[in-house]
Biopython code that builds the backbone (N, CA, C, O; Angstrom):
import numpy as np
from Bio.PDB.StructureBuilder import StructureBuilder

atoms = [
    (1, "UNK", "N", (110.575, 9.413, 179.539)),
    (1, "UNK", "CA", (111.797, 8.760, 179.944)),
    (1, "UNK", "C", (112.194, 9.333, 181.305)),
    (1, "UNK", "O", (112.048, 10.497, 181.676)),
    (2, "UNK", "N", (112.834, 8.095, 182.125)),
    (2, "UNK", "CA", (113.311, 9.033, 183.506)),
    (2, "UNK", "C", (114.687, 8.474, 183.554)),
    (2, "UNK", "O", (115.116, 7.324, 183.457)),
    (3, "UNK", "N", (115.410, 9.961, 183.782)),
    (3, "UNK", "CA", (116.864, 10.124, 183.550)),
    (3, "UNK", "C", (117.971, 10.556, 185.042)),
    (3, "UNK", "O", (117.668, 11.519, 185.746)),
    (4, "UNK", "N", (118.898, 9.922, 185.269)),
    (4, "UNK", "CA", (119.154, 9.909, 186.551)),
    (4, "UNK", "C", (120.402, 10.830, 186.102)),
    (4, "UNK", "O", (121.037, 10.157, 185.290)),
    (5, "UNK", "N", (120.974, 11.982, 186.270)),
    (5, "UNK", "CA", (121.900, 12.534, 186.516)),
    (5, "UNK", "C", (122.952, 12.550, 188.216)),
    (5, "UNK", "O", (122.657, 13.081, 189.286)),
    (6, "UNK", "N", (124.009, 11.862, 187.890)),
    (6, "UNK", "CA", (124.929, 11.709, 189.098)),
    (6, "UNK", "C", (125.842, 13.322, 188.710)),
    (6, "UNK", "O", (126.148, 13.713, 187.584)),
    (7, "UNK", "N", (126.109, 14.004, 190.002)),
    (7, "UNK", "CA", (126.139, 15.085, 189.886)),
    (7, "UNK", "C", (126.056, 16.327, 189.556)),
    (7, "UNK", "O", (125.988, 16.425, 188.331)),
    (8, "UNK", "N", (126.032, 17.253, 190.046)),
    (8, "UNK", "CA", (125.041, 18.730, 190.141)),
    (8, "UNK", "C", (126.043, 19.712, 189.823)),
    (8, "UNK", "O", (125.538, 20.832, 189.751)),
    (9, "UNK", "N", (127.250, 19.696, 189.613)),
    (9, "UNK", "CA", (127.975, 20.649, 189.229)),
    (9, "UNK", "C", (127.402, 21.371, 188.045)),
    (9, "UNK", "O", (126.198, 21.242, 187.819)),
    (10, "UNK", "N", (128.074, 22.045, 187.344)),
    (10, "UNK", "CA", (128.145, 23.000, 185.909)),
    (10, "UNK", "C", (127.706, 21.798, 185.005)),
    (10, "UNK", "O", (126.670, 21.880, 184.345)),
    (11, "UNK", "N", (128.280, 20.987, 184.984)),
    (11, "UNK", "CA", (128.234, 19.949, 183.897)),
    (11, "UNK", "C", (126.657, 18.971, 183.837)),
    (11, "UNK", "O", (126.020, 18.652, 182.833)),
    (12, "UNK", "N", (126.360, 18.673, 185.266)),
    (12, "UNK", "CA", (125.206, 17.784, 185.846)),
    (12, "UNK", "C", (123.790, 18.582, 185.548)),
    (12, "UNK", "O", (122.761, 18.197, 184.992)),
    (13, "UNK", "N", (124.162, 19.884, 186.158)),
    (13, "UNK", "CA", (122.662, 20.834, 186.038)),
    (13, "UNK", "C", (122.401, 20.817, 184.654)),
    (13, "UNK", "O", (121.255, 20.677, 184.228)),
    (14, "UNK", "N", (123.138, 20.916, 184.103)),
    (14, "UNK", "CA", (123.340, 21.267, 182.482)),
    (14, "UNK", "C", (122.544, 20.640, 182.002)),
    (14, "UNK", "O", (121.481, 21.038, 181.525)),
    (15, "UNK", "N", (123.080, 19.215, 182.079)),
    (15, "UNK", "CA", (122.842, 17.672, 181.584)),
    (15, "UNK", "C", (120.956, 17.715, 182.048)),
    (15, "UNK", "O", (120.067, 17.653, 181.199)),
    (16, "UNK", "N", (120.724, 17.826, 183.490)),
    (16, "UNK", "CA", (119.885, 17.787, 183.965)),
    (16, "UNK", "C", (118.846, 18.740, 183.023)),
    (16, "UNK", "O", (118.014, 18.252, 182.258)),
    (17, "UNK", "N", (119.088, 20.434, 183.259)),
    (17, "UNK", "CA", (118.190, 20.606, 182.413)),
    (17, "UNK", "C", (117.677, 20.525, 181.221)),
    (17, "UNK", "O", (116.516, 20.909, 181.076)),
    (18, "UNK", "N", (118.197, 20.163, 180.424)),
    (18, "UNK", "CA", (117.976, 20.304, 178.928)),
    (18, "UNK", "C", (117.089, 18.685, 178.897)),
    (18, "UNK", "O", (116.179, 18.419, 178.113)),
    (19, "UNK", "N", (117.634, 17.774, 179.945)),
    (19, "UNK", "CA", (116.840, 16.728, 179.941)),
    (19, "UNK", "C", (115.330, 16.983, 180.397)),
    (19, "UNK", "O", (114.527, 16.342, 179.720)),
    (20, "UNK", "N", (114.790, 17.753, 181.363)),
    (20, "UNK", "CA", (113.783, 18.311, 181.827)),
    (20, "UNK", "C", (113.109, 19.166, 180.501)),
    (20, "UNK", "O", (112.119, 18.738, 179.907)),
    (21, "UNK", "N", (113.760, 20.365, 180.155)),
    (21, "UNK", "CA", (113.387, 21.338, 179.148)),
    (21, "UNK", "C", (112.680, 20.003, 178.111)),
    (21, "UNK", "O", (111.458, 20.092, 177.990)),
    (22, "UNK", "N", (113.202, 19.072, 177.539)),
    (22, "UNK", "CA", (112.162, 18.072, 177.081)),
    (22, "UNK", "C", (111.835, 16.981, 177.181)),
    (22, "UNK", "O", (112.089, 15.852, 176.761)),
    (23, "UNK", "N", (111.141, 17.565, 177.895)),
    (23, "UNK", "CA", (109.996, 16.677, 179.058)),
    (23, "UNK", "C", (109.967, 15.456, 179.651)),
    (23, "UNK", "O", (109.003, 14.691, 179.652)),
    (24, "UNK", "N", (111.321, 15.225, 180.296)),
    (24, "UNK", "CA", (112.114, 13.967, 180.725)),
    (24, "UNK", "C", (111.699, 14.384, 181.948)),
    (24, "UNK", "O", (111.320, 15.546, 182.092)),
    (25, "UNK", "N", (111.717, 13.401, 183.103)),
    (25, "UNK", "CA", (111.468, 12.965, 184.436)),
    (25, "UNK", "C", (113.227, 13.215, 185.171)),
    (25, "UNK", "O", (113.945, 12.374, 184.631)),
    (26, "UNK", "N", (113.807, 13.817, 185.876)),
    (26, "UNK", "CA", (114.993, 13.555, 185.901)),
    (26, "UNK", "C", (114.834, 14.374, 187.246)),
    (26, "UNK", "O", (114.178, 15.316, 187.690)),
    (27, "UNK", "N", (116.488, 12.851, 187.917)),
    (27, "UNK", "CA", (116.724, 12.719, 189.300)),
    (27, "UNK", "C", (117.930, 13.694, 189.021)),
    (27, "UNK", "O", (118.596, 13.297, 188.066)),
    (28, "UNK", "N", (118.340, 14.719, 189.520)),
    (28, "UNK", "CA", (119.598, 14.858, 190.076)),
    (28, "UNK", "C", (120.362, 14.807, 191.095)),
    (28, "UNK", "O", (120.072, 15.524, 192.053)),
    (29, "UNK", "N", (121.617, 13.892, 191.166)),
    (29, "UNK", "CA", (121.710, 13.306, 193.016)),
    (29, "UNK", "C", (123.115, 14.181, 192.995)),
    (29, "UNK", "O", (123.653, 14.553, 191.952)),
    (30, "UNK", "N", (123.576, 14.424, 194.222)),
    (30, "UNK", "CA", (124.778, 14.774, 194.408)),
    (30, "UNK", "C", (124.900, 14.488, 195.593)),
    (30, "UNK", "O", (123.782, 14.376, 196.095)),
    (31, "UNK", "N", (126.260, 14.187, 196.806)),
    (31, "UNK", "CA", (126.531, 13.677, 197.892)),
    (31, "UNK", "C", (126.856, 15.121, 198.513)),
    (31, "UNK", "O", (127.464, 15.054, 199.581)),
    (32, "UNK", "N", (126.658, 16.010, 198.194)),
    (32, "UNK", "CA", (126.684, 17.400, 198.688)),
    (32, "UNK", "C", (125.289, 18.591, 198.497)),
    (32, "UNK", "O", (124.987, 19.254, 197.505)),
    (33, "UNK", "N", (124.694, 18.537, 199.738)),
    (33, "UNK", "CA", (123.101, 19.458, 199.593)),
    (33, "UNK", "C", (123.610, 20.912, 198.917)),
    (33, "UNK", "O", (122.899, 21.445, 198.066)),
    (34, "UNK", "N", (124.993, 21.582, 199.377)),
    (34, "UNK", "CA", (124.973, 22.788, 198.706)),
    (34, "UNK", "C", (125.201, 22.966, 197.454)),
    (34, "UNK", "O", (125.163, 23.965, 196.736)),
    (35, "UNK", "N", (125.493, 21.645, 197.232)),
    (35, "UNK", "CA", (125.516, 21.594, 195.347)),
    (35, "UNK", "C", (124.371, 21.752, 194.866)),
    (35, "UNK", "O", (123.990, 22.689, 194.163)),
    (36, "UNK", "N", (123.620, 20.602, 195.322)),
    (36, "UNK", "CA", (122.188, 20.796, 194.876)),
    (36, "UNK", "C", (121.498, 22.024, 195.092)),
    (36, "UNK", "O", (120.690, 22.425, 194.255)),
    (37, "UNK", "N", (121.790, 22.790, 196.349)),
    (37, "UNK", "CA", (121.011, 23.862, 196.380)),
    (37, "UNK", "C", (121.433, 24.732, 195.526)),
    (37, "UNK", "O", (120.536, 25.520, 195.225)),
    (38, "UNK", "N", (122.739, 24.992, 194.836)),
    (38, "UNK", "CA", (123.409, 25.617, 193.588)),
    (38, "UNK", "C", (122.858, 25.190, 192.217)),
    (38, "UNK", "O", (122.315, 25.804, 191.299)),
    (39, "UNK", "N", (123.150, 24.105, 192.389)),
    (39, "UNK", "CA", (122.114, 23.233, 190.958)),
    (39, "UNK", "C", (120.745, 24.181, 190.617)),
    (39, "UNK", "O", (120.515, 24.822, 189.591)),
    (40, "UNK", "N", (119.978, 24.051, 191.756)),
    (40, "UNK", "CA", (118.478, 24.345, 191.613)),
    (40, "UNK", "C", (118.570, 26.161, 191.101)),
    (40, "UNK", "O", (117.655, 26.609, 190.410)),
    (41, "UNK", "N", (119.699, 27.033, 191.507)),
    (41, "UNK", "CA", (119.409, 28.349, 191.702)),
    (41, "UNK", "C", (120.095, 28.162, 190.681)),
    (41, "UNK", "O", (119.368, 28.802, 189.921)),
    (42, "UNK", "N", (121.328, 27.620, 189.703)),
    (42, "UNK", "CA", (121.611, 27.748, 188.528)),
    (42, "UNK", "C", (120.953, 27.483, 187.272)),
    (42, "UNK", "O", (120.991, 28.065, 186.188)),
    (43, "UNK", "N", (120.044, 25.966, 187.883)),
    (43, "UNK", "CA", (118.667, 25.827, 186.450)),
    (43, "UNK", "C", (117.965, 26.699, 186.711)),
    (43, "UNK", "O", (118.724, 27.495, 186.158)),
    (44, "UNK", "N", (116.925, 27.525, 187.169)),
    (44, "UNK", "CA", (116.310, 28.382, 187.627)),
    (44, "UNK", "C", (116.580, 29.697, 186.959)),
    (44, "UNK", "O", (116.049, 30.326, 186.044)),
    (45, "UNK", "N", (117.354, 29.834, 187.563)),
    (45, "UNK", "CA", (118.298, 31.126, 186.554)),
    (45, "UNK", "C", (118.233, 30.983, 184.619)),
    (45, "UNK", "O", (117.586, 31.562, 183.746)),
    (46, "UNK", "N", (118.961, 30.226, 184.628)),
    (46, "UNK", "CA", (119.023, 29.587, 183.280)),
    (46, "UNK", "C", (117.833, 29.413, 182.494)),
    (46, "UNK", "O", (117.995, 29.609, 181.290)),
    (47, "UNK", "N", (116.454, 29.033, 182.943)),
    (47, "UNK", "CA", (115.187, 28.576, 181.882)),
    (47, "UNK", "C", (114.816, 30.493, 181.971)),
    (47, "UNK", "O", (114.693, 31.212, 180.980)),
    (48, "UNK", "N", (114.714, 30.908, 183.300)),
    (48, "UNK", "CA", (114.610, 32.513, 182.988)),
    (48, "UNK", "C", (114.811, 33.040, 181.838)),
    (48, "UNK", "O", (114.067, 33.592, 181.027)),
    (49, "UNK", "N", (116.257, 32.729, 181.873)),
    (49, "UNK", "CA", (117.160, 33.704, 180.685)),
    (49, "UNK", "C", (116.634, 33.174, 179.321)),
    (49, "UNK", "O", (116.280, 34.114, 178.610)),
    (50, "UNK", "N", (116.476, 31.978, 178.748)),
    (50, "UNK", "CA", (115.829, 31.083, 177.979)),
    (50, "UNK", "C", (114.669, 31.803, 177.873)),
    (50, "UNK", "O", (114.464, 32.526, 176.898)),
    (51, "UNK", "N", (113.731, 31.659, 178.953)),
    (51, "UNK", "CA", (112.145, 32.116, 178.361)),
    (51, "UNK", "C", (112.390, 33.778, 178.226)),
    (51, "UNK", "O", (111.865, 34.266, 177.225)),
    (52, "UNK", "N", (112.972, 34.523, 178.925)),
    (52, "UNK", "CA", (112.798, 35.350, 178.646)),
    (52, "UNK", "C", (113.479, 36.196, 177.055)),
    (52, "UNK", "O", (113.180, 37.283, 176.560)),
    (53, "UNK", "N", (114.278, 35.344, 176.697)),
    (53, "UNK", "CA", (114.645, 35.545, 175.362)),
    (53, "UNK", "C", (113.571, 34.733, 174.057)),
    (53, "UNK", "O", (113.683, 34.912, 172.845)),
    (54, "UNK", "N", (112.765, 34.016, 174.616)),
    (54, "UNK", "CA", (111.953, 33.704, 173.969)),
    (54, "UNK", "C", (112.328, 31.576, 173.307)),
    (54, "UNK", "O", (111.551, 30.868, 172.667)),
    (55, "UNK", "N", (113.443, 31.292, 173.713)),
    (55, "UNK", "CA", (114.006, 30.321, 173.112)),
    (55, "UNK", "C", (113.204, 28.800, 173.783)),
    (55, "UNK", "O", (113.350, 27.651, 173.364)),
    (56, "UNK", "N", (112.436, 29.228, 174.821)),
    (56, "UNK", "CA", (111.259, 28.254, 175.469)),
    (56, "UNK", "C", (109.922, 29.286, 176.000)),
    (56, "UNK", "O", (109.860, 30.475, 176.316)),
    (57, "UNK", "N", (109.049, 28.313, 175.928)),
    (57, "UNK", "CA", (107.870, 29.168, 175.881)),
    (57, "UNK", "C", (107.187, 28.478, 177.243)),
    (57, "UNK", "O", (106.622, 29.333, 177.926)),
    (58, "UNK", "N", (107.129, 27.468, 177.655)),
    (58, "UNK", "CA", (107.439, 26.513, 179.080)),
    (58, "UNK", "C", (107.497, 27.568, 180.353)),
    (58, "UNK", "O", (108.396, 28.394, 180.513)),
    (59, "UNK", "N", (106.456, 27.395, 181.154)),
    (59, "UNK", "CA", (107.470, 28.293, 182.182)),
    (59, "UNK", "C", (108.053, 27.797, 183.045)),
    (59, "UNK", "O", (107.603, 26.799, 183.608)),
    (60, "UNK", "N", (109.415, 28.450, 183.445)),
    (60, "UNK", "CA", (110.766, 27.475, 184.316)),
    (60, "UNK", "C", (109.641, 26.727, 185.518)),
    (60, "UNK", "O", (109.276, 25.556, 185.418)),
    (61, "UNK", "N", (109.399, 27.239, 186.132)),
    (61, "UNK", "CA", (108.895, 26.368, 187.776)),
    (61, "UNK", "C", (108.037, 25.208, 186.642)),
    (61, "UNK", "O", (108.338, 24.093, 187.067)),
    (62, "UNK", "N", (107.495, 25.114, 185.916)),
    (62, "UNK", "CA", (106.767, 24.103, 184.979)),
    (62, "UNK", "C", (107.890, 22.598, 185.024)),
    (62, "UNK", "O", (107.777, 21.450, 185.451)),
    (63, "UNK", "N", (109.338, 23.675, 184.077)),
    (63, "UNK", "CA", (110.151, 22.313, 183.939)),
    (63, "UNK", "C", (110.997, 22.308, 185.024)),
    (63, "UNK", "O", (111.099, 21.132, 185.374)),
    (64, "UNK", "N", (111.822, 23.200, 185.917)),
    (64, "UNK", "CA", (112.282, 22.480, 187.620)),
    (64, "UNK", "C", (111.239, 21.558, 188.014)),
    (64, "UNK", "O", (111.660, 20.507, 188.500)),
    (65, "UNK", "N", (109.599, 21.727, 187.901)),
    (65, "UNK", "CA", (108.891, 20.526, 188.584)),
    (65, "UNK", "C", (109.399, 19.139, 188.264)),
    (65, "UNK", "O", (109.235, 18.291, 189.141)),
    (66, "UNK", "N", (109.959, 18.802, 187.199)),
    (66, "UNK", "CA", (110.363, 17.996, 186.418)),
    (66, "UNK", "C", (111.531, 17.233, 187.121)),
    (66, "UNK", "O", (111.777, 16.093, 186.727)),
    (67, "UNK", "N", (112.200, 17.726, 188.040)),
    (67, "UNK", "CA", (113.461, 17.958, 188.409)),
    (67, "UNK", "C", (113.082, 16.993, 189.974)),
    (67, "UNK", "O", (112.124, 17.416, 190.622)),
    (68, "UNK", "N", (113.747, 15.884, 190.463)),
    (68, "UNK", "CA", (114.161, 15.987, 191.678)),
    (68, "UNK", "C", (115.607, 16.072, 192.086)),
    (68, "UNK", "O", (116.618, 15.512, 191.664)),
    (69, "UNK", "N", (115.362, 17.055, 193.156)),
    (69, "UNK", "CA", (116.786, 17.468, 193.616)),
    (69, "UNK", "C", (116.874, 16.488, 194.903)),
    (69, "UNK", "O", (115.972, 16.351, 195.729)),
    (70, "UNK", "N", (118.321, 15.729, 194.922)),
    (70, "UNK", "CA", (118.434, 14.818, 196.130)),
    (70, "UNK", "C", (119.756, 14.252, 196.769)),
    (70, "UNK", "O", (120.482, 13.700, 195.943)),
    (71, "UNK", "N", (120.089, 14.265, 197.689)),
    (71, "UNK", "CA", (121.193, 13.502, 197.955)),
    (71, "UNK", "C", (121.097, 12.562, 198.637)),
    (71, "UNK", "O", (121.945, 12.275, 199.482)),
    (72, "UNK", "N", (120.200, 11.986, 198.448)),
    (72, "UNK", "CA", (119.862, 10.165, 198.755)),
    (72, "UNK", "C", (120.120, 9.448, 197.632)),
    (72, "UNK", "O", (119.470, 9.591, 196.597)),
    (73, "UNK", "N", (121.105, 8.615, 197.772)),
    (73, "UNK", "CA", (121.031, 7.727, 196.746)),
    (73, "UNK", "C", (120.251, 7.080, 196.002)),
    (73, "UNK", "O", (119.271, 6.509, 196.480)),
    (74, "UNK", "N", (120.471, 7.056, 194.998)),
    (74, "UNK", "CA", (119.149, 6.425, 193.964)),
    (74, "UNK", "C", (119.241, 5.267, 193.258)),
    (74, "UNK", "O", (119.965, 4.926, 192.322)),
    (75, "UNK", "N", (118.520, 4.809, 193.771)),
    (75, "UNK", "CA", (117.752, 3.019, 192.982)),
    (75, "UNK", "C", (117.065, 2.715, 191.880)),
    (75, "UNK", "O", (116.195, 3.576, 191.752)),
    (76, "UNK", "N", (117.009, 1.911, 190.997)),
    (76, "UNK", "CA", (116.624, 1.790, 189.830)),
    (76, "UNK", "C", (115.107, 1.379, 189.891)),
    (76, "UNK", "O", (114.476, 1.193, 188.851)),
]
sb = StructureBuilder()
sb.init_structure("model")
sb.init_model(0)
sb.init_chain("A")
sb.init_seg("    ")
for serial, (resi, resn, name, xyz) in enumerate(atoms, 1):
    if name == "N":
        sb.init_residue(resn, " ", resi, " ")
    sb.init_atom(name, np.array(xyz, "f"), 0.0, 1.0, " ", f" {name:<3s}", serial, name[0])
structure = sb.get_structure()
């Protein structure tokens, strides 16, 4: 499935990863690059803490690949 997340805040990355973590295709757009560049260093962070507690076995750069980060609007 490919899943379009409109914004990158706390709430968006969130949304975003757990959609990635299984094994979804997913856009995340935001109209602000430093969001996104926050986005990326907050999922990142996050599958770490995850694998390294053992709760995914996946390794993070595996599911961020999963991930496009963008602030170009997106088309269906």
């Amino acid at each position: 499935m490919k899943v379009c997340v409109i914004g990158s805040g706390t709430m968006g990355s969130g949304i975003g990863e757990v959609f990635a973590i299984s094994s979804n295709e997913v856009v995340l757009y935001d109209i602000y690059e430093n969001q996104i560049a926050n986005a990326r260093v907050r999922i990142e962070e996050s599958l770490g803490k995850l694998r390294d507690s053992g709760k995914i076995k996946e390794e993070p750069r595996d599911i961020v690949s999963r991930i496009r980060f963008t602030t170009s609007p997106v088309r269906p």
